[in-house]
N, C-alpha and C positions, 0 to 999 in steps of 0.2 A: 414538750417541744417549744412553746409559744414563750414558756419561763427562760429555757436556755438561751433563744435567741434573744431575749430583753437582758438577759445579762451581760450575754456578745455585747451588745447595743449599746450597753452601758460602759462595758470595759473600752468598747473603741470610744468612746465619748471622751472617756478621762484620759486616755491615751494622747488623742486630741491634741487636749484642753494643756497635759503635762509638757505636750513638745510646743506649742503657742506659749505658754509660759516661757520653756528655757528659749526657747530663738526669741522672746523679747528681753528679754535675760541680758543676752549676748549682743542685742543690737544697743540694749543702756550702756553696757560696758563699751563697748566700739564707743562712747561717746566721750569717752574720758576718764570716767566714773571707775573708781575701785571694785567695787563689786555692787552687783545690784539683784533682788527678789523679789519676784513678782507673784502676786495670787492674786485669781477669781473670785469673787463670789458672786454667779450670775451674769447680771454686766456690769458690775463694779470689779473696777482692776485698780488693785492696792499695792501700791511698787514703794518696798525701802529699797533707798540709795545708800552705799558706802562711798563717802566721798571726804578725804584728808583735807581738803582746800575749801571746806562750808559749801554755802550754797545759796539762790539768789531766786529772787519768785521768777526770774529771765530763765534761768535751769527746771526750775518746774516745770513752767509752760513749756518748755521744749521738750521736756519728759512726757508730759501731757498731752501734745498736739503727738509725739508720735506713735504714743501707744492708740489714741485717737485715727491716727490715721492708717493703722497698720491691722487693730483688730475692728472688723466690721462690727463685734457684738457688742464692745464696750460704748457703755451709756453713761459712765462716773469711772472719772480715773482719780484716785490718792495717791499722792507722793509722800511721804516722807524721809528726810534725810537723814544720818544716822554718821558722825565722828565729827573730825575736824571742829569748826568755828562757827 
């Protein structure tokens, strides 16, 4: 009994964790941004950016400040960008 519920426990964790990722997903792309992928690990959130038009440390910190502001647990956000210039 004590197993199954720590398993619940765990599925609803990554469940969580799965839907925080894509709605931060979706609020990078509202930003402009071609496509964008976010993962955990912990409280480090490592976000590649697709973006055709480069990219500027001004777009980072703005990626930065709003994963910062939106998830409580992140303690280290990485960006990386990924096409264009």
């Amino acid at each position: 009994s004590e197993e199954m519920k720590a398993v619940c426990d765990e599925k609803a964790a990554i469940t969580k964790r799965d839907y925080a990722e894509a709605l931060m997903e979706m609020q990078i792309i509202a930003l402009g941004y071609t496509d964008a992928f976010v993962r955990t690990n912990g409280n480090v959130i490592n976000v590649t950016v697709l973006s055709e038009d480069g990219h500027s440390a001004q777009q980072s910190n703005e990626i930065s400040y709003l994963v910062m502001s939106t998830w409580k647990e992140a303690k280290k956000v990485s960006v990386d960008f990924q096409g264009g210039s």
